[in-house]
PDB file with one MODEL, atoms N, CA, C and O in Angstrom:
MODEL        1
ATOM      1  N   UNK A   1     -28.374  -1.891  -2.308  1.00  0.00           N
ATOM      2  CA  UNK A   1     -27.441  -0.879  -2.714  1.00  0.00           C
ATOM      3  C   UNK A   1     -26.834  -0.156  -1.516  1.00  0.00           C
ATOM      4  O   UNK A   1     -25.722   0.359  -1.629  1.00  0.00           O
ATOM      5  N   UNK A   2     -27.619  -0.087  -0.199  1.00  0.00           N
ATOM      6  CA  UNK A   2     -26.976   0.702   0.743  1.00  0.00           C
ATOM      7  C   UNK A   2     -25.442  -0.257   1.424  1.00  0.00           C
ATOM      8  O   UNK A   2     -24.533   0.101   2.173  1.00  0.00           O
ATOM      9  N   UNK A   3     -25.627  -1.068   0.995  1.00  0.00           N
ATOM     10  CA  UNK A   3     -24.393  -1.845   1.614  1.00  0.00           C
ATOM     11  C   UNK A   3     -23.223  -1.860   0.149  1.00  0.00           C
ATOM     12  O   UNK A   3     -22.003  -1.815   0.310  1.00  0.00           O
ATOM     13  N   UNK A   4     -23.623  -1.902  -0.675  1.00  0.00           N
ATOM     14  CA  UNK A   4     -22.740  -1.169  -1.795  1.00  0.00           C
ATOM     15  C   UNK A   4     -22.108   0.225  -1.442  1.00  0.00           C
ATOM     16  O   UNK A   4     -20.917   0.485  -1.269  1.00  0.00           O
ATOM     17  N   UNK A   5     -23.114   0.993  -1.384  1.00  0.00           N
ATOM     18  CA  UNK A   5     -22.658   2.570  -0.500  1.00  0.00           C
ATOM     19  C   UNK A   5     -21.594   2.741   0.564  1.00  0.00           C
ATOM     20  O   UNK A   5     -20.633   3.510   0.578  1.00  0.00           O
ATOM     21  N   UNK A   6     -22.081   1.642   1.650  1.00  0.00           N
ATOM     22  CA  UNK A   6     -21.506   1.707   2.369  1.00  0.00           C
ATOM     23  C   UNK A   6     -20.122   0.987   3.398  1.00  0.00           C
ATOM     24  O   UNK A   6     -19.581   0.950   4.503  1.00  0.00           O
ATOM     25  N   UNK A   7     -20.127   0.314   1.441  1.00  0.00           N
ATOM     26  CA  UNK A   7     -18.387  -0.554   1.476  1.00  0.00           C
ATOM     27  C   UNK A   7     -18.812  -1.510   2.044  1.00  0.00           C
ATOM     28  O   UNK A   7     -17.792  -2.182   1.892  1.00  0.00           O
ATOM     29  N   UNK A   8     -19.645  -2.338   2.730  1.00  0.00           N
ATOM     30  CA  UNK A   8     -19.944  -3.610   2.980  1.00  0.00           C
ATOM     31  C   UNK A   8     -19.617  -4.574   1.713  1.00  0.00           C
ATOM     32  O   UNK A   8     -20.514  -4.744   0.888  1.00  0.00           O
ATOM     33  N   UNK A   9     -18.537  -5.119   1.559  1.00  0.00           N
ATOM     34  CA  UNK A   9     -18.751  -5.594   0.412  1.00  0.00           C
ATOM     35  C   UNK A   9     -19.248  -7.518   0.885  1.00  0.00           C
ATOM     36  O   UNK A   9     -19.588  -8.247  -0.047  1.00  0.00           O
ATOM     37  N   UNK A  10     -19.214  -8.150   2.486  1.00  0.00           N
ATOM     38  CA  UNK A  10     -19.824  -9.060   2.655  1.00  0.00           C
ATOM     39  C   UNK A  10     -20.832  -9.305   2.564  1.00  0.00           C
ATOM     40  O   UNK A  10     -21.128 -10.456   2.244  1.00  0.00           O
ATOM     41  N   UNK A  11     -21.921  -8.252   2.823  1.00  0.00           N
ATOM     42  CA  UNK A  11     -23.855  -8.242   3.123  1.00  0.00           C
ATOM     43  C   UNK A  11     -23.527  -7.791   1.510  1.00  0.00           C
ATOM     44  O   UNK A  11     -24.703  -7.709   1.155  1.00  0.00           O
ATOM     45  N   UNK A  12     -22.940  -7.526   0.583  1.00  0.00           N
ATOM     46  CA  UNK A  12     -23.527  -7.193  -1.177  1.00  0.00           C
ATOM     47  C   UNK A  12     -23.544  -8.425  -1.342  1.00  0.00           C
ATOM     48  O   UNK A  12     -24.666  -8.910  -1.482  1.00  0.00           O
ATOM     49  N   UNK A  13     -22.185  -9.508  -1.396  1.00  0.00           N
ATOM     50  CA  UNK A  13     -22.398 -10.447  -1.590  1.00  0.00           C
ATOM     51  C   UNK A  13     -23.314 -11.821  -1.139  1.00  0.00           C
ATOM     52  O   UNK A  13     -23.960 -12.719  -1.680  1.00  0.00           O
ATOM     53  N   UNK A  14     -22.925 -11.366   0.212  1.00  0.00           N
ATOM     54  CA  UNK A  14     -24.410 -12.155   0.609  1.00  0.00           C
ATOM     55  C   UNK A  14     -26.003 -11.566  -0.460  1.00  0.00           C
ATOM     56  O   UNK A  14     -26.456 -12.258  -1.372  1.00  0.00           O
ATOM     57  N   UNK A  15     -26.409 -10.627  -0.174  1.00  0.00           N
ATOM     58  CA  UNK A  15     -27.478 -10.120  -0.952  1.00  0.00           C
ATOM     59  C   UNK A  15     -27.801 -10.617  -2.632  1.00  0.00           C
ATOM     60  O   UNK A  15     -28.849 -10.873  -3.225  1.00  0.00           O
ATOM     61  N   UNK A  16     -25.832 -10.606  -3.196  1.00  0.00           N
ATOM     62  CA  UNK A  16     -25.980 -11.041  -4.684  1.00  0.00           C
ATOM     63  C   UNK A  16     -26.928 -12.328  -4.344  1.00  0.00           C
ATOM     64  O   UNK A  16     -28.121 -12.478  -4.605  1.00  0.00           O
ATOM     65  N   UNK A  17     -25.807 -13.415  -3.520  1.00  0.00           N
ATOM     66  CA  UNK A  17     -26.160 -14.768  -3.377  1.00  0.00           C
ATOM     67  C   UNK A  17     -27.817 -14.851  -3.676  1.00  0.00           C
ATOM     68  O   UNK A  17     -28.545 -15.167  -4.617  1.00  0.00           O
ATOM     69  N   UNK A  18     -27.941 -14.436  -2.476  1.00  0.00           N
ATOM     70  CA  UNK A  18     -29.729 -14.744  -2.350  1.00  0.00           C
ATOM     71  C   UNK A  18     -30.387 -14.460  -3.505  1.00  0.00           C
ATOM     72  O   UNK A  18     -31.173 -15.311  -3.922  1.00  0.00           O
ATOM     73  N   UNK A  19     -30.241 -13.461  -4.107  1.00  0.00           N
ATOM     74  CA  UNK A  19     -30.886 -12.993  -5.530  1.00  0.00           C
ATOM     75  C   UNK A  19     -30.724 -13.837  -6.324  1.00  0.00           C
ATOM     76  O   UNK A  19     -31.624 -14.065  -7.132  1.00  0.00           O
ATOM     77  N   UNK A  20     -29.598 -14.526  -6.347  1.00  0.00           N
ATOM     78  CA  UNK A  20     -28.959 -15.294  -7.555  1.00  0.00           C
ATOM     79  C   UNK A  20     -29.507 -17.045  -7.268  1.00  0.00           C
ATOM     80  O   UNK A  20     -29.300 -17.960  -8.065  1.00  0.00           O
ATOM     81  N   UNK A  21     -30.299 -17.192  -5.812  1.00  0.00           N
ATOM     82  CA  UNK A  21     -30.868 -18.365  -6.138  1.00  0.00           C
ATOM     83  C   UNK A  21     -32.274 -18.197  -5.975  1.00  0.00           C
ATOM     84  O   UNK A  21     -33.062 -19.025  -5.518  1.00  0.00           O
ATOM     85  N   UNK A  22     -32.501 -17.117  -6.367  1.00  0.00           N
ATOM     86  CA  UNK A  22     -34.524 -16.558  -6.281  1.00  0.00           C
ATOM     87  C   UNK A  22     -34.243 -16.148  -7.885  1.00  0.00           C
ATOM     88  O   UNK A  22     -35.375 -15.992  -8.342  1.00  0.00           O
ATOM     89  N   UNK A  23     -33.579 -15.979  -8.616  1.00  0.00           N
ATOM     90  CA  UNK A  23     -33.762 -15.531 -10.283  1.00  0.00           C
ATOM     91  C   UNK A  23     -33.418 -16.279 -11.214  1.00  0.00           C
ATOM     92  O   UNK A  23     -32.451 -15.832 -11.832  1.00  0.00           O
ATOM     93  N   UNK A  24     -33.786 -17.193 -11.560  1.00  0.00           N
ATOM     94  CA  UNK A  24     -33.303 -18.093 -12.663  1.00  0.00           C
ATOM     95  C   UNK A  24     -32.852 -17.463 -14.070  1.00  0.00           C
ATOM     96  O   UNK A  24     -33.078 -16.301 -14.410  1.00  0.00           O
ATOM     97  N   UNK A  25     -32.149 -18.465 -14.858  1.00  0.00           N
ATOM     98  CA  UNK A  25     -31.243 -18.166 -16.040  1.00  0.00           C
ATOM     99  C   UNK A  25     -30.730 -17.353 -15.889  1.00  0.00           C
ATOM    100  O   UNK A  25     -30.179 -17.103 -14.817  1.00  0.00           O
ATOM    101  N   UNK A  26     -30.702 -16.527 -17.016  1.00  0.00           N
ATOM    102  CA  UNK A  26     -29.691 -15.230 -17.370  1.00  0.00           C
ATOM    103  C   UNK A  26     -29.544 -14.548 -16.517  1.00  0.00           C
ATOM    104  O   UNK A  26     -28.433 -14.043 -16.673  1.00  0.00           O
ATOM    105  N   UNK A  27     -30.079 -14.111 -15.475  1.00  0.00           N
ATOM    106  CA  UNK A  27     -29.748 -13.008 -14.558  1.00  0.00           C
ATOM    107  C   UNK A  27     -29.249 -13.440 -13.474  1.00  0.00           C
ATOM    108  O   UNK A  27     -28.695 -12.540 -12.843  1.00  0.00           O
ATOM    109  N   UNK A  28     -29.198 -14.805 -12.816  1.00  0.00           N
ATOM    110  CA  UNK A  28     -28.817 -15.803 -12.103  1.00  0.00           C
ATOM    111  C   UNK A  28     -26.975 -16.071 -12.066  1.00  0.00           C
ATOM    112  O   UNK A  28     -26.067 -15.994 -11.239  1.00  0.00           O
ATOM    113  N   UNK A  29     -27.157 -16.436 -13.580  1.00  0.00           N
ATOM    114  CA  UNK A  29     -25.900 -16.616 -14.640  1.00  0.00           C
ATOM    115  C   UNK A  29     -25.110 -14.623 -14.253  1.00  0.00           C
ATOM    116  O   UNK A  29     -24.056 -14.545 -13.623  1.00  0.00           O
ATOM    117  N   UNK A  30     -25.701 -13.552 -14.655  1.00  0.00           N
ATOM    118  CA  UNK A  30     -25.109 -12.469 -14.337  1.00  0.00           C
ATOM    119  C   UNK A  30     -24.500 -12.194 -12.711  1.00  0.00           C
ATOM    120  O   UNK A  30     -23.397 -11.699 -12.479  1.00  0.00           O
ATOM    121  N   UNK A  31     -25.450 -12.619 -11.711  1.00  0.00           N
ATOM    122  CA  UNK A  31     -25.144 -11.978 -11.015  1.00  0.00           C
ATOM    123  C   UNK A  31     -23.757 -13.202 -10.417  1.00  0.00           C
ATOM    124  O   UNK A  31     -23.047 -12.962  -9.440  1.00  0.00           O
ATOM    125  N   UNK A  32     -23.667 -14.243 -11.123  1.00  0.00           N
ATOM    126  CA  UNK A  32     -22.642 -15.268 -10.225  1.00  0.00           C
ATOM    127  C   UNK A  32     -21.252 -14.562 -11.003  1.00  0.00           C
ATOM    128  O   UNK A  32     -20.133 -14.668 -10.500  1.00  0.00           O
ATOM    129  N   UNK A  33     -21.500 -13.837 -12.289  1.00  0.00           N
ATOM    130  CA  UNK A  33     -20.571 -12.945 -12.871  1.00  0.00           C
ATOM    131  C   UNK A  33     -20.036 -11.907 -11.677  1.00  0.00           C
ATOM    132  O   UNK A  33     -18.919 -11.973 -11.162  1.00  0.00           O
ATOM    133  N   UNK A  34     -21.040 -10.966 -11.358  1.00  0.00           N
ATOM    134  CA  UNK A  34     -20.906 -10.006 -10.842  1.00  0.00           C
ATOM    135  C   UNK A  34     -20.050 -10.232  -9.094  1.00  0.00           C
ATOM    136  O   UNK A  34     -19.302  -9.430  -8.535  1.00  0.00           O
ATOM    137  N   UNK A  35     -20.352 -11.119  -8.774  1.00  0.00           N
ATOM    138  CA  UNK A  35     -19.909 -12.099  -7.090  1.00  0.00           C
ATOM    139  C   UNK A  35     -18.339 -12.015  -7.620  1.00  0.00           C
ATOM    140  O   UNK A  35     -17.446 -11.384  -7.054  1.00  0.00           O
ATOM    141  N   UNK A  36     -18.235 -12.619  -8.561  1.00  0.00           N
ATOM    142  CA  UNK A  36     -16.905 -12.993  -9.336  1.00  0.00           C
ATOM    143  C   UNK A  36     -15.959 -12.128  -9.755  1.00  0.00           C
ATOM    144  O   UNK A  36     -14.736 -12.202  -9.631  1.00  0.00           O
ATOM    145  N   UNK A  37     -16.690 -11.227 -10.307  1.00  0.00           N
ATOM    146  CA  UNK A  37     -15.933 -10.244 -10.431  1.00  0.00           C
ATOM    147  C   UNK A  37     -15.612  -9.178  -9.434  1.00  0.00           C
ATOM    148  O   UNK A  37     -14.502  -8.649  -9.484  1.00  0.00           O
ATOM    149  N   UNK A  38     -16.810  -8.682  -8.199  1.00  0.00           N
ATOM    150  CA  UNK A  38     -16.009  -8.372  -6.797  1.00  0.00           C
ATOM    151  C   UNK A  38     -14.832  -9.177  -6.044  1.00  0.00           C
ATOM    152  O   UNK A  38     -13.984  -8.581  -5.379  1.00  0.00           O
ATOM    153  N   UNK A  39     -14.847 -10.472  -6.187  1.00  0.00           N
ATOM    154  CA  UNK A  39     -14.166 -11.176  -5.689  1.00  0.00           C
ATOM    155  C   UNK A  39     -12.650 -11.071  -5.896  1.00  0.00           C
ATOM    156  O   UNK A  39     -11.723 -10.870  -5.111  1.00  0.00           O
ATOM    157  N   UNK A  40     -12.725 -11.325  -7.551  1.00  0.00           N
ATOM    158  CA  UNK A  40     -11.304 -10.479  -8.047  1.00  0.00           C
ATOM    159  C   UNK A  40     -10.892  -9.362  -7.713  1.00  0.00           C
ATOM    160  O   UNK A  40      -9.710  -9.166  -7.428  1.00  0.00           O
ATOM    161  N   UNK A  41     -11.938  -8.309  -7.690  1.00  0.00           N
ATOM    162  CA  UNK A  41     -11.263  -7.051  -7.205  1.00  0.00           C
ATOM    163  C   UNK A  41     -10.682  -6.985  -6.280  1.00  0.00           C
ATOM    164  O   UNK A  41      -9.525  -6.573  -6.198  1.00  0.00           O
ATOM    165  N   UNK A  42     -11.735  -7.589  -4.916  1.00  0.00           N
ATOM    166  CA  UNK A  42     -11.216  -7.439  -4.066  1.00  0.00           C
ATOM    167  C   UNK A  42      -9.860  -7.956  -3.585  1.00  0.00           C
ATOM    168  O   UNK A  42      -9.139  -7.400  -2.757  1.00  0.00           O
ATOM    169  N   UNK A  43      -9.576  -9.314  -4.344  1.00  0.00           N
ATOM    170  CA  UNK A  43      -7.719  -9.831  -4.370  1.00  0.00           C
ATOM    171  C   UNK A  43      -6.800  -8.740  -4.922  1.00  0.00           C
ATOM    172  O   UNK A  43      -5.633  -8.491  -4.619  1.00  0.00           O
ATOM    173  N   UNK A  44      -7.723  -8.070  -5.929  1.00  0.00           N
ATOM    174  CA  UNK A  44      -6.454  -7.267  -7.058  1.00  0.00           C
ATOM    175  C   UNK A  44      -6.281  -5.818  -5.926  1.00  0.00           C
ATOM    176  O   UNK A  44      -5.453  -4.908  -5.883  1.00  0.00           O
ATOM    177  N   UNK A  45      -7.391  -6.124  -5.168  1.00  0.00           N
ATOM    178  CA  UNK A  45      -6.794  -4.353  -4.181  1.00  0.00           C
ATOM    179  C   UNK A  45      -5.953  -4.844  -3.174  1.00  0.00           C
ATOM    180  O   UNK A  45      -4.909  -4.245  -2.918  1.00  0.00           O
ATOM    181  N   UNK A  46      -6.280  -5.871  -2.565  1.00  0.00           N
ATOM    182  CA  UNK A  46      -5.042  -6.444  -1.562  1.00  0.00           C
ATOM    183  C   UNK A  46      -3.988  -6.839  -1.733  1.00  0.00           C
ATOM    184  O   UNK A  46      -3.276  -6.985  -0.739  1.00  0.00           O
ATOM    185  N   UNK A  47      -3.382  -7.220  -3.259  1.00  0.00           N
ATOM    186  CA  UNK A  47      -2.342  -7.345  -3.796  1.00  0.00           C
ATOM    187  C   UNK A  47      -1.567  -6.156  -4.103  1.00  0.00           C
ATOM    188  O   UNK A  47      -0.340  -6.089  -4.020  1.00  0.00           O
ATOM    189  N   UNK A  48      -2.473  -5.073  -4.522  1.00  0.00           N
ATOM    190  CA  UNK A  48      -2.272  -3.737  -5.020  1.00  0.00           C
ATOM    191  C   UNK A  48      -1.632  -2.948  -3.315  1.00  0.00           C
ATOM    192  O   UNK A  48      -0.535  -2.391  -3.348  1.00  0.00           O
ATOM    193  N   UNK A  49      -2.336  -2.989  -2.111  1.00  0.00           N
ATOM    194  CA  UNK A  49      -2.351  -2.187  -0.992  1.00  0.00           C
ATOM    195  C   UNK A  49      -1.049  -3.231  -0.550  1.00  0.00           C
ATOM    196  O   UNK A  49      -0.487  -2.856   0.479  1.00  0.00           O
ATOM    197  N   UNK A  50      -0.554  -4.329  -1.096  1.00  0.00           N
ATOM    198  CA  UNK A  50       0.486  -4.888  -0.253  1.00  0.00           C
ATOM    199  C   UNK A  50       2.045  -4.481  -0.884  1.00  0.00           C
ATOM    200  O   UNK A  50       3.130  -4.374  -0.312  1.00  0.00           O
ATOM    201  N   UNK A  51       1.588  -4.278  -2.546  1.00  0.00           N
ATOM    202  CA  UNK A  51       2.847  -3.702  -2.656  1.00  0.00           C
ATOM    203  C   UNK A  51       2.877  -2.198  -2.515  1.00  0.00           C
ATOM    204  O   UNK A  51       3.876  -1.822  -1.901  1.00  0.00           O
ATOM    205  N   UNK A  52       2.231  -1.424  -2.828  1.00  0.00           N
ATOM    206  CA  UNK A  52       1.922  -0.056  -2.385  1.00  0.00           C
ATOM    207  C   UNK A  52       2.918   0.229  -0.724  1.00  0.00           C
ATOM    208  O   UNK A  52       3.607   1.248  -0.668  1.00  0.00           O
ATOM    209  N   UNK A  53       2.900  -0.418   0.097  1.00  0.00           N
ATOM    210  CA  UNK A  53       3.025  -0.623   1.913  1.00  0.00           C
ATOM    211  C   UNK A  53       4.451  -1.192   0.991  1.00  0.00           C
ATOM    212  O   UNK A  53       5.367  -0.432   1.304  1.00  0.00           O
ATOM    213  N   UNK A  54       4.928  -2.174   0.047  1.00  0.00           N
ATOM    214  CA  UNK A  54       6.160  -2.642   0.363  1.00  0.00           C
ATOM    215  C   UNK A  54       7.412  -1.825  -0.436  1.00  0.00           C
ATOM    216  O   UNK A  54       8.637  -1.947  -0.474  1.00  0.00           O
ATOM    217  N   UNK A  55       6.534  -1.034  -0.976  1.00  0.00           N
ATOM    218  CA  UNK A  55       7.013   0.450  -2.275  1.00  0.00           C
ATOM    219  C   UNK A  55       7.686   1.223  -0.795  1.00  0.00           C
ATOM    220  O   UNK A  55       8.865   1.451  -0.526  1.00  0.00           O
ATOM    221  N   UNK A  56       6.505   1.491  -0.038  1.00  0.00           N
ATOM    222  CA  UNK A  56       6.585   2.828   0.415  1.00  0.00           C
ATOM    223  C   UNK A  56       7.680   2.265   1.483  1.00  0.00           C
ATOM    224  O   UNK A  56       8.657   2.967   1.224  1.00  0.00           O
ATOM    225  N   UNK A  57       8.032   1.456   2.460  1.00  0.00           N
ATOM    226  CA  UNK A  57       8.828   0.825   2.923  1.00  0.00           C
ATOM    227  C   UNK A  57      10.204   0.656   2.428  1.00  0.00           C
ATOM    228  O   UNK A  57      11.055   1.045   3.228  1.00  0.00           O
ATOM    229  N   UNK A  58      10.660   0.158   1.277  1.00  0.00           N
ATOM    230  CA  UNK A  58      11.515   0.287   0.151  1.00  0.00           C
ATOM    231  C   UNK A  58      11.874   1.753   0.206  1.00  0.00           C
ATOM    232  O   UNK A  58      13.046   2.049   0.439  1.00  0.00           O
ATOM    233  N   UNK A  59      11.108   2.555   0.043  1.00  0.00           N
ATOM    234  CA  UNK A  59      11.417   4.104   0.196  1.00  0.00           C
ATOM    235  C   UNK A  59      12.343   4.705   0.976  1.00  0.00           C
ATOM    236  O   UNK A  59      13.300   5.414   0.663  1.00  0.00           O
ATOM    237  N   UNK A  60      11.778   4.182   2.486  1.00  0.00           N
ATOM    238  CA  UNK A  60      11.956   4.973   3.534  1.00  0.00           C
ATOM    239  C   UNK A  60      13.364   3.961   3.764  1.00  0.00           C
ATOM    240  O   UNK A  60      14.346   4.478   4.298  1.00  0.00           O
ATOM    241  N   UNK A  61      13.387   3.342   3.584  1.00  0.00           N
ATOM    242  CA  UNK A  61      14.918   2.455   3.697  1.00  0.00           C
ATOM    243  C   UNK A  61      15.790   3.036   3.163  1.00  0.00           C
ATOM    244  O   UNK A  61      16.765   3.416   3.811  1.00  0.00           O
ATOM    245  N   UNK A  62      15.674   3.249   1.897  1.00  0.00           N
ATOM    246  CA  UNK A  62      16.505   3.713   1.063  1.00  0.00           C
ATOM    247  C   UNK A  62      16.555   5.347   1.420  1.00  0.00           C
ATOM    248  O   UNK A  62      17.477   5.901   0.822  1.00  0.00           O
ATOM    249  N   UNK A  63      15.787   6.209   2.239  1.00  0.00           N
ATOM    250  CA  UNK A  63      15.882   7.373   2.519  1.00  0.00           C
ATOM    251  C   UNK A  63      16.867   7.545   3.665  1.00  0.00           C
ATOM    252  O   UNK A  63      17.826   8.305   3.797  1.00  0.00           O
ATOM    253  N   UNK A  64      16.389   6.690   4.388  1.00  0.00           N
ATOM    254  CA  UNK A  64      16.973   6.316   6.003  1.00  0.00           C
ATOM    255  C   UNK A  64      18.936   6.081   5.323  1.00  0.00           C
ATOM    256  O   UNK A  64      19.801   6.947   5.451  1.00  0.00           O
ATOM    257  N   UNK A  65      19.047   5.343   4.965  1.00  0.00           N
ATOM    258  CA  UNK A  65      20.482   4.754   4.197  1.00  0.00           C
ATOM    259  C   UNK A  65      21.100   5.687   3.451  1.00  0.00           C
ATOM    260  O   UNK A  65      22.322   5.728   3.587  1.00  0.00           O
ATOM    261  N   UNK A  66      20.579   6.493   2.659  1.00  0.00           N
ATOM    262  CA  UNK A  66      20.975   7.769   2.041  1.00  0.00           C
ATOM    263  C   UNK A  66      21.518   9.192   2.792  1.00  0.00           C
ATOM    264  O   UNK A  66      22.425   9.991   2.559  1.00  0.00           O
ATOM    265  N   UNK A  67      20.539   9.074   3.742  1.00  0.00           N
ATOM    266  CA  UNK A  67      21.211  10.239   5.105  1.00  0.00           C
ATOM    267  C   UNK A  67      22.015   9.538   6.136  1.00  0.00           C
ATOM    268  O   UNK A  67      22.682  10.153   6.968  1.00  0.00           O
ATOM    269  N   UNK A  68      21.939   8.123   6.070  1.00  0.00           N
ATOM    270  CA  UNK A  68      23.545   7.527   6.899  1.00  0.00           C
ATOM    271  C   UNK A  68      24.743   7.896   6.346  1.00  0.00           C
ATOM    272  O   UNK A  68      25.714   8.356   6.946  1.00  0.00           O
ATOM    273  N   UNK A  69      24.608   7.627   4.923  1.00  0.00           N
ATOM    274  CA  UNK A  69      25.562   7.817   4.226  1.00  0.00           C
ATOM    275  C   UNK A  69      26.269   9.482   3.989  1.00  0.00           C
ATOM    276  O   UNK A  69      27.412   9.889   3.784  1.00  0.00           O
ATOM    277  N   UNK A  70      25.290   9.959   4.101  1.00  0.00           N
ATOM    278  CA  UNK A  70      25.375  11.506   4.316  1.00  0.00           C
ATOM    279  C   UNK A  70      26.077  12.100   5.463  1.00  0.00           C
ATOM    280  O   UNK A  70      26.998  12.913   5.392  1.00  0.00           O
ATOM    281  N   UNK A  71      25.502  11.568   6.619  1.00  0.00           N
ATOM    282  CA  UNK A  71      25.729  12.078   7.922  1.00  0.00           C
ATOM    283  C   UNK A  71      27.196  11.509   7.889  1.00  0.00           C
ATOM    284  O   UNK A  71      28.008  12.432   7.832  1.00  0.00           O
ATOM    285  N   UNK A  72      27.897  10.000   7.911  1.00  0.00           N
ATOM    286  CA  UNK A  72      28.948   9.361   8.064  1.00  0.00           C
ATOM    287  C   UNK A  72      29.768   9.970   7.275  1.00  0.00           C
ATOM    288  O   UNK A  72      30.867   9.926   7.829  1.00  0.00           O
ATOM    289  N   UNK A  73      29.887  10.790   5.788  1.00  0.00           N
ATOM    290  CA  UNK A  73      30.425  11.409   4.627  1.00  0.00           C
ATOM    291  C   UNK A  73      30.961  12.940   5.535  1.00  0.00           C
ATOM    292  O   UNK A  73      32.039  13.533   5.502  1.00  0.00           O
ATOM    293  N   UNK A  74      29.773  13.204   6.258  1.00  0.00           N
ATOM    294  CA  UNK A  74      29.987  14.707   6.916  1.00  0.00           C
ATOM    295  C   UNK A  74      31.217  14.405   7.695  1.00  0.00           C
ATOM    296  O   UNK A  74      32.354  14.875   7.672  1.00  0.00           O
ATOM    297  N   UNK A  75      30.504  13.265   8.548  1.00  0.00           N
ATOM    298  CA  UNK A  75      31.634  13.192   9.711  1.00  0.00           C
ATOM    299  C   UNK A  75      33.382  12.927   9.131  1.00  0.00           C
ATOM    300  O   UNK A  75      34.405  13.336   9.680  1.00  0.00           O
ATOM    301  N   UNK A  76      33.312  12.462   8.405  1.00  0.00           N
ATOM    302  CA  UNK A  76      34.724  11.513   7.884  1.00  0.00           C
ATOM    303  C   UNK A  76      35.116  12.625   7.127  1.00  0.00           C
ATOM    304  O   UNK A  76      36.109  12.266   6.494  1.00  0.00           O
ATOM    305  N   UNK A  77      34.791  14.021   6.816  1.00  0.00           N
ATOM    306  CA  UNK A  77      35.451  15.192   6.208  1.00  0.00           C
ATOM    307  C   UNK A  77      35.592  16.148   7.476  1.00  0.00           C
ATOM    308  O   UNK A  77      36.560  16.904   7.565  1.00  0.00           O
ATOM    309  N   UNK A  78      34.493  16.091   8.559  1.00  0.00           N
ATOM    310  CA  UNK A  78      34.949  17.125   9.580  1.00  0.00           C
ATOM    311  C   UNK A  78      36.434  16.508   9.995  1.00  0.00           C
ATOM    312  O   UNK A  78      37.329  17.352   9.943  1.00  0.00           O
ATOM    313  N   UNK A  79      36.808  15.292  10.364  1.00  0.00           N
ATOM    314  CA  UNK A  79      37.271  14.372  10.985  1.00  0.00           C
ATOM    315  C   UNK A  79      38.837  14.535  10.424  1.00  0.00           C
ATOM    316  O   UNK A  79      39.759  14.698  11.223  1.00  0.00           O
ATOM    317  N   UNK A  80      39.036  14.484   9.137  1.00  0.00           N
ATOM    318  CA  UNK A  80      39.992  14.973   8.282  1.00  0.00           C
ATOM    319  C   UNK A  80      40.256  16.171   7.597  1.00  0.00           C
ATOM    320  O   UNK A  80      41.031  16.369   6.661  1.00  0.00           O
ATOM    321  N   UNK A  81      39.367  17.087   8.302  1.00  0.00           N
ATOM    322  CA  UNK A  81      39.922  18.723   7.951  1.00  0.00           C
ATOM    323  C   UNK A  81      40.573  19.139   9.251  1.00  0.00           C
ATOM    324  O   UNK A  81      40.269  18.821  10.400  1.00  0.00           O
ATOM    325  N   UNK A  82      41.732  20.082   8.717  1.00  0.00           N
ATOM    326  CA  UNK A  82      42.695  21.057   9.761  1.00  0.00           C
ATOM    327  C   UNK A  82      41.733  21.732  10.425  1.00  0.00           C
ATOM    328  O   UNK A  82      40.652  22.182  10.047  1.00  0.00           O
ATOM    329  N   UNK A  83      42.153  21.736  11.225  1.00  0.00           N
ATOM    330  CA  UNK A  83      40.978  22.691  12.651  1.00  0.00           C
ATOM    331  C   UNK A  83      41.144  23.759  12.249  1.00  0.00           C
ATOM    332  O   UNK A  83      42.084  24.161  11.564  1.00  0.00           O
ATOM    333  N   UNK A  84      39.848  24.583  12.804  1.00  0.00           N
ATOM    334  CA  UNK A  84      40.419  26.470  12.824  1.00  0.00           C
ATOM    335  C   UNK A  84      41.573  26.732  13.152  1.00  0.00           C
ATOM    336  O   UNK A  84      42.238  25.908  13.780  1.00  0.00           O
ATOM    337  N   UNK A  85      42.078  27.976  12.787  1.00  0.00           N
ATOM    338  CA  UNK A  85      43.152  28.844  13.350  1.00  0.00           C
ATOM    339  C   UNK A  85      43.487  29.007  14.409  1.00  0.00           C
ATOM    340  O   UNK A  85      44.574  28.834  14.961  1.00  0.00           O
ATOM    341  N   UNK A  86      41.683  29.677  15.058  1.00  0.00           N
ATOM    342  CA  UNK A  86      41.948  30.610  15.683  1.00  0.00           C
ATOM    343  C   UNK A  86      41.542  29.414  17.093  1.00  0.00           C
ATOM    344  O   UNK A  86      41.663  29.774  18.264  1.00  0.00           O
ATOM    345  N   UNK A  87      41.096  28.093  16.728  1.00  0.00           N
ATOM    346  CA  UNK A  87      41.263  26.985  17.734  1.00  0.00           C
ATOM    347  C   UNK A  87      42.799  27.084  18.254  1.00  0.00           C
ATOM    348  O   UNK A  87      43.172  27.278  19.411  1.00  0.00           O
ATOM    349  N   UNK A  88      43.511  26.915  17.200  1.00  0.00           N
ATOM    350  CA  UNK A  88      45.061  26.520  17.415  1.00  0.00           C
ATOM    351  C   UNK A  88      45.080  27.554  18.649  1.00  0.00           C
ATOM    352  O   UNK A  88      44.647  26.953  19.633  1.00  0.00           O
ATOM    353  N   UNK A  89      45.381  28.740  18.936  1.00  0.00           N
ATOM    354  CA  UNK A  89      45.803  29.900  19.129  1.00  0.00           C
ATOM    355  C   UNK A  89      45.783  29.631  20.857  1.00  0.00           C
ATOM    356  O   UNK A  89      46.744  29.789  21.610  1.00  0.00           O
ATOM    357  N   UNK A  90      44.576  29.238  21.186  1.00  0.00           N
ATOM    358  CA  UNK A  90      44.370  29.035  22.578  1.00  0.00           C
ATOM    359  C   UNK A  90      45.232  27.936  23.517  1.00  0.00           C
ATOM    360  O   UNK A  90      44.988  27.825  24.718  1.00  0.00           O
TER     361      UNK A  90
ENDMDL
END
């Protein structure tokens, strides 16, 4: 269990292993469940942490592109407004 605790999830599985060929039948049969079913998890979190990273990426693109568009919008109205007045004057 301390390698459960402590996110080792290679030495759990190693550990299942060994158990699972020192315990015959049913509990043998459980724990090749249990291997199996970390195994999945552990794909379904790396699938999960890859789009999560390709979300948050997607984001910042679209944030980044949104204040181009902003900044270039500013410029192209400073660019085409009449100057001050009191510019002229000098």
């Amino acid at each position: 269990m301390e390698a459960l605790k402590n996110n080792d999830v290679e030495r759990y599985r190693e550990m299942l292993l060994e158990q699972q060929t020192n315990i015959p039948g049913e509990a043998a049969e459980r724990y090749a469940v249990l291997s199996s079913f970390l195994t999945q998890t552990e794909e379904y979190l790396h699938k999960l942490g890859s789009k999560i990273t390709a979300a948050k990426n997607q984001q910042e693109v679209e944030e980044a592109a949104n204040a181009a568009a902003a900044a270039a919008r500013a410029q192209a109205f400073s660019l085409l407004s009449p100057p001050a007045p009191w510019l002229l004057a000098h």
